[in-house]
C-alpha positions as CSV (number, residue, x, y, z in Angstrom):
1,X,90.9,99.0,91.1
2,X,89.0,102.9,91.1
3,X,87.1,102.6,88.6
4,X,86.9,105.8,86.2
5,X,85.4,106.4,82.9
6,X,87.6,109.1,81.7
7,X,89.8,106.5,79.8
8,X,87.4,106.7,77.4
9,X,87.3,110.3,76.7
10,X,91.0,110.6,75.9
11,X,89.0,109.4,72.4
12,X,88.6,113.2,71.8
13,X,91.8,114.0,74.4
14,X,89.1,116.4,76.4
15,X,88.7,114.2,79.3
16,X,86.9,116.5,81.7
17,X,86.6,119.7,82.9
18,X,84.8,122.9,84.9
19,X,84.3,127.0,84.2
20,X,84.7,127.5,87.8
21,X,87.9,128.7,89.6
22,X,91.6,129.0,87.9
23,X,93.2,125.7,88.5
24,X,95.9,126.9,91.0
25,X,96.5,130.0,93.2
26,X,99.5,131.8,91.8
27,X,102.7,130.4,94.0
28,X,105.8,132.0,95.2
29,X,108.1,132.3,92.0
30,X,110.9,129.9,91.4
31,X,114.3,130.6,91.9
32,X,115.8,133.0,89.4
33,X,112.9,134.2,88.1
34,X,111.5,137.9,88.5
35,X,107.7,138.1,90.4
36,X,106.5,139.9,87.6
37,X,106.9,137.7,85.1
38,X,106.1,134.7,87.4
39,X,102.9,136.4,88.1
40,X,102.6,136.8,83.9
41,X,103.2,133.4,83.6
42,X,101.1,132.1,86.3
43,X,98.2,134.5,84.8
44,X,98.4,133.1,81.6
45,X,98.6,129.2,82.6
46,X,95.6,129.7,84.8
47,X,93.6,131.2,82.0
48,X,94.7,128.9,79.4
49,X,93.7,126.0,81.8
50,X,90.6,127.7,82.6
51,X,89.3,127.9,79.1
52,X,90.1,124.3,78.1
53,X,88.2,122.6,80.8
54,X,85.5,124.7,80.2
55,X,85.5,123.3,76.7
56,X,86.8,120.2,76.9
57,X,83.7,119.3,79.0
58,X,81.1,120.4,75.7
59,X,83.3,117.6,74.1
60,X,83.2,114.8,76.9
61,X,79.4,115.3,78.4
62,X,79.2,112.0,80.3
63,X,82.8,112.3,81.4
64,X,81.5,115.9,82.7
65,X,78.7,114.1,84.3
66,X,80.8,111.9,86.8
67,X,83.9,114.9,87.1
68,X,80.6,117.3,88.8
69,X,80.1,120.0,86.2
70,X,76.6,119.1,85.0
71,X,76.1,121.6,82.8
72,X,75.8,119.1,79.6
73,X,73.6,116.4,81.4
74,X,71.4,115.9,78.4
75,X,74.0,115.5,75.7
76,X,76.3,112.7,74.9
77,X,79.5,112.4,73.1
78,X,80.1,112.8,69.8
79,X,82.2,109.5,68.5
80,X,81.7,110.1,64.7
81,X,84.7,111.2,62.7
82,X,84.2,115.2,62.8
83,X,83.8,114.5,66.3
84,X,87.1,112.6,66.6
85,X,88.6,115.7,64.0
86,X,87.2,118.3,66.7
87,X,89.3,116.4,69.1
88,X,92.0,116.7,67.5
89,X,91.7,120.2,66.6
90,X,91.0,121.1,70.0
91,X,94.0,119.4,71.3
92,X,96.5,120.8,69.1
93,X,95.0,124.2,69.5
94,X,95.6,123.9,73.5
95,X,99.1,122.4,72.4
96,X,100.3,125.3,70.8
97,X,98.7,128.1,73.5
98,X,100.7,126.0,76.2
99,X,104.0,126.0,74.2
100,X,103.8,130.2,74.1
101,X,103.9,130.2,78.0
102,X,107.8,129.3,79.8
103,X,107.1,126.5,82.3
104,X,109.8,127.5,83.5
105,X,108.3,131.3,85.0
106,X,105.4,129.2,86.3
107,X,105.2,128.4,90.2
108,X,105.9,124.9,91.0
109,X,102.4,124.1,91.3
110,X,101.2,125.4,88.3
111,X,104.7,123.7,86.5
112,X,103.5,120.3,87.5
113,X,99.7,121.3,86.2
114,X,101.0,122.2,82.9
115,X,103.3,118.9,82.4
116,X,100.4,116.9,83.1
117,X,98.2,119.0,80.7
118,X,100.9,118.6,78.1
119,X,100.9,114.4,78.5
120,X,97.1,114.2,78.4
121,X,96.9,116.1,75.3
122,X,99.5,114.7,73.6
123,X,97.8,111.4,74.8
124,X,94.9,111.9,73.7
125,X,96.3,112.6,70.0
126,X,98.3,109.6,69.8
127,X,95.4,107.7,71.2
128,X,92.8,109.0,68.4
129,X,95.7,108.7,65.5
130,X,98.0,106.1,66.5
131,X,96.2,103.8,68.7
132,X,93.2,104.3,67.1
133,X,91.2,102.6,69.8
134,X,87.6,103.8,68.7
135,X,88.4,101.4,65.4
136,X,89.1,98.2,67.5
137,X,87.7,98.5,70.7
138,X,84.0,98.0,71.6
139,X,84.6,99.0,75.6
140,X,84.8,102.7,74.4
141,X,81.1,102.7,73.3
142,X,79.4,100.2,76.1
143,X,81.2,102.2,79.2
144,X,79.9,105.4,77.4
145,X,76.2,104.0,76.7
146,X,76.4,102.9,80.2
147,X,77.8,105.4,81.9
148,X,75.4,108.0,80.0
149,X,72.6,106.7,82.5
150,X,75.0,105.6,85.5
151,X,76.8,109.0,86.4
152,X,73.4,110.7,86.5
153,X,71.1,107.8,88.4
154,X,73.5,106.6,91.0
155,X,74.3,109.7,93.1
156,X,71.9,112.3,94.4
157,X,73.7,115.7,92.7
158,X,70.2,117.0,92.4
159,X,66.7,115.8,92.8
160,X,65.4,113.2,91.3
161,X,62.8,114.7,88.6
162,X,65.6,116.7,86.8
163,X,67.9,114.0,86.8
164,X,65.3,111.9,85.7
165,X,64.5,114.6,82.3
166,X,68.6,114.6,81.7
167,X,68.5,110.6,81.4
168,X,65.2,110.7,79.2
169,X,67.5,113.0,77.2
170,X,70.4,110.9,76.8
171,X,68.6,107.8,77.0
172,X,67.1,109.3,73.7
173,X,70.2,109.9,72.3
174,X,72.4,106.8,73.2
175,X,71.4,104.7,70.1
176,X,73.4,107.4,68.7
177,X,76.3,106.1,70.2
178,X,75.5,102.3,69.6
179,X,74.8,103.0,66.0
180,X,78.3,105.5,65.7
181,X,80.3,101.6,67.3
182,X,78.9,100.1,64.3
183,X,80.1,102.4,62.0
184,X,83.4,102.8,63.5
185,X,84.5,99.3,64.4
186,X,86.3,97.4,61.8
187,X,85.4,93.3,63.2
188,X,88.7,92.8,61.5
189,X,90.5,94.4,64.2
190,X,88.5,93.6,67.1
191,X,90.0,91.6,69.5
192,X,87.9,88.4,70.1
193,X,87.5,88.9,73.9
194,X,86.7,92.5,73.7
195,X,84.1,91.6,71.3
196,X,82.4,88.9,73.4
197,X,83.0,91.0,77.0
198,X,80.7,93.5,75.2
199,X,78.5,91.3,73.8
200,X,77.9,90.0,77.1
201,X,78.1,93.2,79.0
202,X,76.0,95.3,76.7
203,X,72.4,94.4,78.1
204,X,73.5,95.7,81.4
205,X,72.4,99.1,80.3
206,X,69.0,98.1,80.6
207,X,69.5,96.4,84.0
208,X,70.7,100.1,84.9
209,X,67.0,101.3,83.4
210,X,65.1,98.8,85.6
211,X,67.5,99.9,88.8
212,X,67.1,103.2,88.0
213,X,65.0,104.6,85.9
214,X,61.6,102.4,86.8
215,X,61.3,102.5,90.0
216,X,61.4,106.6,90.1
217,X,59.3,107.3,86.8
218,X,56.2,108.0,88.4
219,X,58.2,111.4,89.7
220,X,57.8,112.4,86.3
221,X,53.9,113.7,85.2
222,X,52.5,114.9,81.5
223,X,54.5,115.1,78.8
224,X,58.0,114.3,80.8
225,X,56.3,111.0,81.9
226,X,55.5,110.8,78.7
227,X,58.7,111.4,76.8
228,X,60.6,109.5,79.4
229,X,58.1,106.3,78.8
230,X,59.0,106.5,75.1
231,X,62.7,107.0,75.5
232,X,63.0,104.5,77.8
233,X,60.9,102.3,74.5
234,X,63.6,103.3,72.4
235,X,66.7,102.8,74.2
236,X,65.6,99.3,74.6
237,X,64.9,98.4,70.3
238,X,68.1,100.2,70.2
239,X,69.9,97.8,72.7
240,X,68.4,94.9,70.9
241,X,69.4,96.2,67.3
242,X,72.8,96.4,69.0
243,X,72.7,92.8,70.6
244,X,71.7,91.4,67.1
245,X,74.8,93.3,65.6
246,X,77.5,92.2,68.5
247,X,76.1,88.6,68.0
248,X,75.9,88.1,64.1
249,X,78.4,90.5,63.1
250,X,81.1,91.6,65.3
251,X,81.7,88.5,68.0
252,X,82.2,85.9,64.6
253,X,84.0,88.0,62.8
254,X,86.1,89.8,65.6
255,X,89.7,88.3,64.5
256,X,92.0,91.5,65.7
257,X,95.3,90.9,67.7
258,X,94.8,91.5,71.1
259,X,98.5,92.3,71.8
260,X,99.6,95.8,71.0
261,X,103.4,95.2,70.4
262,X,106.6,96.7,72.1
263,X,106.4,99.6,70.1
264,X,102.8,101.1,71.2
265,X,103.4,99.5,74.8
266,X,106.5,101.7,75.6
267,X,104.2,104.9,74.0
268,X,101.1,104.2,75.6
269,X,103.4,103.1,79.1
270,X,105.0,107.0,78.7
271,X,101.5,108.5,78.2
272,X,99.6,106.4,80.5
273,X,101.6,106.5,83.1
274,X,103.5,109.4,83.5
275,X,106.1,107.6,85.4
276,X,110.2,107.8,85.9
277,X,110.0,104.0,85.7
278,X,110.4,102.5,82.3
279,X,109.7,98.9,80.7
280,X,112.6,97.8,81.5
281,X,113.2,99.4,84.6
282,X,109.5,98.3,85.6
283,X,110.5,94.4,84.7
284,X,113.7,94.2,86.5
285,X,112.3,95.7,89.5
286,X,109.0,93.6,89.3
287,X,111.2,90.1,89.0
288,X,113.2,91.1,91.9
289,X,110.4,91.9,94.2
290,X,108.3,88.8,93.2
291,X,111.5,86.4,94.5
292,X,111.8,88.9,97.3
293,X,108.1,88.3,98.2
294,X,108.5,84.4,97.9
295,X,111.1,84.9,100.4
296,X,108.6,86.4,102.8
297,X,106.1,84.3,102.6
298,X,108.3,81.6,103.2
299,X,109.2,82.6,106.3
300,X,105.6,83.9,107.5
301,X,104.6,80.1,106.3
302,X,107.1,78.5,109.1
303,X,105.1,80.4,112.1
304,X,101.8,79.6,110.8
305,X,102.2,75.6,109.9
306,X,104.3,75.4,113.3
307,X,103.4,72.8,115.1
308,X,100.4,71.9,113.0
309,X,100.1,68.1,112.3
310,X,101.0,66.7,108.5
311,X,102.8,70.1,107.9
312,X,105.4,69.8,105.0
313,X,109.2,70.6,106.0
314,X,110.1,73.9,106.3
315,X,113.8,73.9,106.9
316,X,115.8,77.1,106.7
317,X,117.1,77.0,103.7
318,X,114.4,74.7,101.4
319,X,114.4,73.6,97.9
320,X,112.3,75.8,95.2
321,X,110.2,72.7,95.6
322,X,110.1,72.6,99.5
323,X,109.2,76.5,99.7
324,X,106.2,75.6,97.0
325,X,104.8,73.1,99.3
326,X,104.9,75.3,102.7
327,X,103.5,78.5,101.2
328,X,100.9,76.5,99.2
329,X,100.2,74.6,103.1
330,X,99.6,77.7,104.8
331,X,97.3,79.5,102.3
332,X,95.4,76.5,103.0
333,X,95.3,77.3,106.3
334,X,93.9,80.7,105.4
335,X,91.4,79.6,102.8
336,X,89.5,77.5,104.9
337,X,88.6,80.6,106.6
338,X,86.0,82.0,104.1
339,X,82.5,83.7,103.8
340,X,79.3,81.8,102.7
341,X,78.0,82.2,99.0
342,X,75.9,84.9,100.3
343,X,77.8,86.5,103.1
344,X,80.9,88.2,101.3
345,X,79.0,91.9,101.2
346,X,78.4,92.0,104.8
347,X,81.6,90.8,105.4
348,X,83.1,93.3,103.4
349,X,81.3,95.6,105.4
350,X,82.3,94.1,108.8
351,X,86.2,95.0,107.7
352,X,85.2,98.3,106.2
353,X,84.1,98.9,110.3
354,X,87.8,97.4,111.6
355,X,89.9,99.0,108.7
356,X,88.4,102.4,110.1
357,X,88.6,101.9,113.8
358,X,92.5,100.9,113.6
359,X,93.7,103.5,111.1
360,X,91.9,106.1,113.2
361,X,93.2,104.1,116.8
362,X,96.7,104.1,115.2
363,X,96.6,107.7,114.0
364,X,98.0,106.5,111.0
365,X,96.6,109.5,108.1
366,X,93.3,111.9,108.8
367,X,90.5,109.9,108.2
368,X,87.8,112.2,106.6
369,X,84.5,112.2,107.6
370,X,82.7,111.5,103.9
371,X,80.3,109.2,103.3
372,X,81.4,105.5,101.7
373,X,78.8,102.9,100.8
374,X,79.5,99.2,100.0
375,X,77.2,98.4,97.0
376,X,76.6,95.4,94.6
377,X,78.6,96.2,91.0
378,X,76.1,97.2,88.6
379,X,76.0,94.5,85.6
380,X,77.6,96.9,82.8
381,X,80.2,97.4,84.9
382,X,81.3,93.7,85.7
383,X,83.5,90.9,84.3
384,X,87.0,93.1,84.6
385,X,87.6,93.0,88.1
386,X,85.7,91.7,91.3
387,X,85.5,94.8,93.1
388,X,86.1,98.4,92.5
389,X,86.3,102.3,94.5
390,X,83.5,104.3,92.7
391,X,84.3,108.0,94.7
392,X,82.3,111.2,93.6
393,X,83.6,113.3,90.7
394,X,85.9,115.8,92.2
395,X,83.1,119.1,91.7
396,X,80.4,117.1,93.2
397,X,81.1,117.8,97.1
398,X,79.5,115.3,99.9
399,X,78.5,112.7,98.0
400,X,78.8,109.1,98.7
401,X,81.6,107.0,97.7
402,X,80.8,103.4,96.7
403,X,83.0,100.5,97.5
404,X,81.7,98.5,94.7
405,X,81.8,94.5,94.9
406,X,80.6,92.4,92.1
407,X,78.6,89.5,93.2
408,X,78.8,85.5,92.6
409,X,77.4,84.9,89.6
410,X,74.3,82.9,89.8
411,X,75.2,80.5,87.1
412,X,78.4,79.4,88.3
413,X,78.8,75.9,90.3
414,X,80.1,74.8,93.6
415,X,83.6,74.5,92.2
416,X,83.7,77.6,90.7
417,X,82.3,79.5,94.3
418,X,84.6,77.2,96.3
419,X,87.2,78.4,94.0
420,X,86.6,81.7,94.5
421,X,85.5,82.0,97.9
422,X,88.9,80.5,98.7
423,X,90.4,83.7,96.8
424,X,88.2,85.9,98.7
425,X,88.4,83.8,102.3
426,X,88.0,86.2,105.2
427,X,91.4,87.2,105.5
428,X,91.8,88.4,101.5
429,X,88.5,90.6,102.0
430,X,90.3,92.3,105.3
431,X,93.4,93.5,102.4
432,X,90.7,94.3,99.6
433,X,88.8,96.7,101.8
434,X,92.4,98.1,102.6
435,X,93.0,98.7,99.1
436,X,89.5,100.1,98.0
437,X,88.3,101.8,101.0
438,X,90.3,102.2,103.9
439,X,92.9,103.6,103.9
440,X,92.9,103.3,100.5
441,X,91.2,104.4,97.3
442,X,88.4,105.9,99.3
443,X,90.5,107.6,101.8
444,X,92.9,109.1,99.4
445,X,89.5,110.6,97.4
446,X,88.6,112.1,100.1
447,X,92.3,113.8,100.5
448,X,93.0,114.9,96.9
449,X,89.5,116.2,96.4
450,X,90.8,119.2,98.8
451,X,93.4,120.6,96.7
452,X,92.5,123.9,94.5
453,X,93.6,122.9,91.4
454,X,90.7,121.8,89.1
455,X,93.0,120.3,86.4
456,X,94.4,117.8,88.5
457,X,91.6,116.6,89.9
458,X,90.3,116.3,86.7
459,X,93.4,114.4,85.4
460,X,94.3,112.5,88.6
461,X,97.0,110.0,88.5
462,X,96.1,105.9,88.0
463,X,99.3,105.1,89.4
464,X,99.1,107.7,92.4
465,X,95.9,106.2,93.2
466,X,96.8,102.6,92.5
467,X,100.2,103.0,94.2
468,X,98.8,104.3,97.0
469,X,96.0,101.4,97.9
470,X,98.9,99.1,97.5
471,X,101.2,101.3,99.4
472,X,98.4,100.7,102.5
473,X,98.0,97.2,102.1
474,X,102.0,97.0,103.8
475,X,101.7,99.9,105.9
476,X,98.7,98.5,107.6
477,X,100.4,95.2,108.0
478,X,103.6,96.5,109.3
479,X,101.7,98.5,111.6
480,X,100.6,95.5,113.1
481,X,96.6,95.1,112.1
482,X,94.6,92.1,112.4
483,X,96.8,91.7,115.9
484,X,99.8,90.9,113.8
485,X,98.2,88.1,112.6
486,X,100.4,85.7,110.4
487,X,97.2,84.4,108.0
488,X,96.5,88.1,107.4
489,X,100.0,88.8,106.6
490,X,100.0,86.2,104.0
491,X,96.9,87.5,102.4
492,X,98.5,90.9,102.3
493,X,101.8,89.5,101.1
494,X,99.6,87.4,98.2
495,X,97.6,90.6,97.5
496,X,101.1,92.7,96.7
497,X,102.3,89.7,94.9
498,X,99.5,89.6,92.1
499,X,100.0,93.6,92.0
500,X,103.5,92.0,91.0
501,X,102.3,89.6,88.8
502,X,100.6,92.5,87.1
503,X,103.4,94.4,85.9
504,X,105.1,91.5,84.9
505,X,102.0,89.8,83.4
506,X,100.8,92.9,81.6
507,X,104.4,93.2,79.4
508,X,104.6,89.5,79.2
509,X,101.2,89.1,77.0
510,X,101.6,92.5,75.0
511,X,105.2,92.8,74.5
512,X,107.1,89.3,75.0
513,X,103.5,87.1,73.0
514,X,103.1,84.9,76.4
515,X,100.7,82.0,75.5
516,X,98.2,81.6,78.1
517,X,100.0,79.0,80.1
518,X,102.6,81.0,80.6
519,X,100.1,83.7,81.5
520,X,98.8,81.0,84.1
521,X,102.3,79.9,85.3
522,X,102.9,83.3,86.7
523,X,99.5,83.7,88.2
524,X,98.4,80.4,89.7
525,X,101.9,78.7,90.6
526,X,104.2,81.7,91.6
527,X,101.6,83.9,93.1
528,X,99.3,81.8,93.9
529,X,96.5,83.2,92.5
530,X,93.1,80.7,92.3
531,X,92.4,79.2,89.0
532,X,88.7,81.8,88.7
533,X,91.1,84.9,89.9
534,X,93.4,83.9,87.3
535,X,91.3,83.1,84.5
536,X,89.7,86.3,85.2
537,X,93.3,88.0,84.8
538,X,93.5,86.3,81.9
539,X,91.1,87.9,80.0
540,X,91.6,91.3,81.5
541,X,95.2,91.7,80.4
542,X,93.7,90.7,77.6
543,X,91.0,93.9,77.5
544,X,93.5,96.7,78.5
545,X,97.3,97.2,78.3
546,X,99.5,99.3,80.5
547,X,97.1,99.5,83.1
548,X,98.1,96.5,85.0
549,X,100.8,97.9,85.5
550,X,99.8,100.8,87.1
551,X,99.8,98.9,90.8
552,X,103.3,97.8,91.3
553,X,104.7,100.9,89.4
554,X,102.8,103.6,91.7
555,X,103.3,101.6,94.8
556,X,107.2,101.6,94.2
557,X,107.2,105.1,93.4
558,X,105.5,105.8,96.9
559,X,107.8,103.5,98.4
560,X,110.3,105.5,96.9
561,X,109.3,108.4,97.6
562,X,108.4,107.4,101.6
563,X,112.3,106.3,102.2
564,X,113.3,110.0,100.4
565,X,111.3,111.7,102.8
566,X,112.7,109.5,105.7
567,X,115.7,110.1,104.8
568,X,115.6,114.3,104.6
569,X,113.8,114.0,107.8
570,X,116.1,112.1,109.9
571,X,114.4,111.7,113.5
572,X,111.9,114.2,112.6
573,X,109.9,112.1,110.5
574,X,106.0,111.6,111.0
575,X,104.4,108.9,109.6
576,X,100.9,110.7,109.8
577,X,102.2,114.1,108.4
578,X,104.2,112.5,105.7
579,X,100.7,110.2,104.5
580,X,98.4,113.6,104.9
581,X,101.1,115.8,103.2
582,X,101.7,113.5,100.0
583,X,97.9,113.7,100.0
584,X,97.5,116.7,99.8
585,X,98.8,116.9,96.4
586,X,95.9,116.3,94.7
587,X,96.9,112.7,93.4
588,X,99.5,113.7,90.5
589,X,102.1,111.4,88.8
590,X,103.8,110.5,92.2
591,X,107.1,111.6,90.8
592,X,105.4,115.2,90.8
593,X,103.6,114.8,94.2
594,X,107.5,113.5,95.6
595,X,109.3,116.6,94.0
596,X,106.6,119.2,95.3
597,X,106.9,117.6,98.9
598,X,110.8,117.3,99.5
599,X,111.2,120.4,97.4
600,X,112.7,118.4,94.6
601,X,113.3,119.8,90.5
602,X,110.4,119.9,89.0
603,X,110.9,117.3,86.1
């Protein structure tokens, strides 16, 4: 998962944004259309585009934070209702300057920026007047109060001192913030596990104080010492007076549906995604991959339990029941290959070391030369999903990227770290450091950061970026890694099956009112999943909708798109030109990044 907190901004539908260069350089005109107005065209879309990510980022301040403009480093946003009418305002202001301009004189480019201008704002209305998220759910307000401090502390943008008198700034005004989720959220429509995640998540901001904030205060003197000291002093009553709240008020009186209905699933789908896939294209597929996949690892299952004493039969054409028993056999195999309690980070980082080497020995995609670090998860951050790509906001240039993992709890018992551990055996980690670092999330960062358009960095694509770490996963096994080793192939084949199970997974508890043993059906018995992974799931499809989804649909776009380009190129084709040229797009919707590469409509 790459984690990002501009979900949250589309509260106000101004996620992020810069008053540096025009978002694109003026292309060759389109087909038809005169150069002149082109040019007119072009002109006005870049200084439309200019203006509202300049002021959308006065409206999302932490959001600005982690894009790289960090202009607003001592302010916060404002969640209150004339800040949510401001939004609003703003949005449908934009709205109508971008219907006065003819997408249709703009270069392609620029044509692609605009669509994807016009989804987030409309998004980010619906979101704020339909969805109403900043009502019903508390994530909105921790990931802000945490973030506030994160996306200044954790990466060196500038020295420590002034980043240092930004946090005692918005340190002072996050209460704000806590006390504006008390005012907005109605416990009658808060979900129950949103309201206890938070509850349990929300003292984290003060671990990210004593990681930090103490250890670097005495690089403050005078009166900054001073004010930091007493912001720091008020942050933490305010996190208390918060704690007390979430305890006595909101977690036992939180009785909201957590399902969000067909209705709001197939809008936010639309928005969210930005895909040519719908629901029901999106099901059909995903049920007709997962027995596809079950096919697979069937067969991978015969070469690995060959030979191997008390083996289960594994004729060539089983029973349902028969092809159970061998996959289940084999991942046993596998999961008795796994890290000690304490050793998955350093194993994470051995396979971070062979994930390079053999893209870069294969000559797979350019590997870039920036920085990535494998870091422990910070604590606001956990209890959604076990590990995470964190790359630098797309202005700040050179800065690390974090490959985040979150850690074994220290509470849990030997069957719940032999539970997970056999999730996470050796094999599992090699795919995960695929899909979050290389040559996944991390890699394609590194790629789309290049491109010149500012708005699409700012408003990259989940399912681009999703889709493509998934995408990897098989490339990297078809291209023979681990030495073509069966156990890993079954790993990776597991891996793509719960980015499966997602899809399917995510509609089935918002849309068709799973119970959670359905829910757990899909998980533990057809793909396998551990009972922790899956409990884990659980609750997360539980915490977001649409998002889920966002694996499997991106990967089958850039599958999709792969076997288009294949196809145009006949005998020509390059594997390495094709992976550095479809990043090179700047991470759009992938149908967009598709129809700019093979020259396709834009649509």
């Amino acid at each position: 998962m790459r984690r990002s907190l501009l979900a949250v901004a589309v509260l106000t539908a101004a996620l992020a944004g810069c008053n540096r260069e025009a978002p694109t350089t003026p292309a060759a005109a389109p087909d038809g259309v005169t150069t002149n107005a082109a040019s007119q065209a072009d002109a006005a879309f870049a200084e439309l585009s200019k203006r509202f990510l300049d002021e959308s980022m006065r409206m999302a301040p932490i959001s600005a934070t982690q894009i790289g403009d960090h202009r607003f480093d001592s302010e916060v946003d404002d969640l209150s209702e004339a800040g949510r009418q401001a939004g609003l305002d703003f949005s449908r202001r934009y709205l109508a300057e971008l219907d006065a301009i003819d997408l249709a004189q703009l270069s392609r480019d620029n044509h692609v920026d605009a669509l994807i201008l016009r989804n987030t704002l409309e998004y980010g209305i619906w979101d704020t007047e339909t969805m109403q998220s900043w009502a019903w759910d508390p994530q909105i307000y921790s990931g802000l109060a945490g973030g506030a401090i994160y996306s200044l502390m954790a990466r060196e943008f500038a020295p420590m001192p002034e980043r240092l008198k930004s946090a005692t700034a918005r340190m002072e005004k996050v209460p704000t913030i806590l006390a504006q989720a008390r005012e907005n959220l109605d416990p009658a429509r808060v979900p129950a596990t949103h309201a206890r995640t938070v509850a349990a998540q929300n003292k984290g901001v003060l671990s990210l104080i004593e990681t930090f904030i103490t250890p670097n205060a005495e690089q403050l003197q005078g009166e900054d010492r001073t004010r930091l000291d007493a912001a720091v002093e008020t942050l933490r009553a305010a996190v208390d007076e918060h704690q007390t709240w979430l305890d006595g008020t909101l977690v036992p009186n939180a009785k909201g549906e957590f399902r969000i209905g067909a209705d709001k699933y197939d809008q936010k789908l639309k928005f969210a995604l930005n895909s040519s896939l719908s629901r029901q294209d999106i099901r059909q597929r995903a049920e007709a991959e997962l027995s596809r996949i079950r096919d697979e690892m069937y067969v991978v299952a015969q070469a690995v339990l060959k030979d191997r004493e008390d083996a289960p039969e594994t004729p060539a054409q089983p029973s349902e029941d028969q092809r159970q028993a061998a996959i289940e056999a084999a991942m046993e195999v596998a999961y008795a290959d796994k890290p000690g309690r304490d050793e998955v980070v350093d194993f994470a980082r051995h396979t971070l070391d062979v994930a390079t080497d053999f893209t870069r020995s294969n000559d797979l995609v350019t590997v870039p030369e920036d920085p990535v670090k494998i870091i422990l998860m910070p604590e606001f951050q956990r209890g959604v999903a076990v590990a995470y790509c964190d790359s630098p906001g797309p202005l700040d240039k050179g800065l690390d990227t974090y490959y985040a993992i979150s850690p074994i709890p220290d509470d849990w018992d030997d069957g719940q770290v032999d539970s997970f551990l056999r999730e996470y055996n050796k094999h599992m980690i090699h795919v995960l450091t695929i899909h979050e670092a290389m040559p996944g999330h991390y890699l394609e960062g590194a790629h789309s950061v290049g491109h010149p358009s500012t708005l699409r960095a700012v408003f990259r694509s989940g399912p681009f970026a999703e889709g493509w770490a998934v995408y990897t996963e098989r490339m990297m096994a078809d291209a023979g890694y681990a030495d073509n080793d069966p156990l890993f192939r079954l790993m990776q084949l597991k891996f793509y099956a719960r980015a499966v199970a997602n899809a399917v997974l995510d509609q089935g508890v918002h849309v068709d009112n799973w119970t959670k043993e359905q829910a757990m059906d899909l998980m533990v018995r057809q793909t396998f999943q551990q009972q922790s992974e899956a409990e884990g799931k659980w609750i997360r499809a539980q915490l977001s909708s649409t998002q889920l989804a966002t694996y499997f649909v991106g990967a089958q776009e850039h599958f999709d798109a792969r076997q288009a380009a294949e196809a145009k190129a006949g005998e020509a084709f390059n594997l390495k030109q094709y992976h550095d040229g479809m990043l090179a797009r700047g991470a759009p919707p992938v149908r967009f990044a598709r129809q700019l590469m093979l020259d396709e409509a834009i649509e």
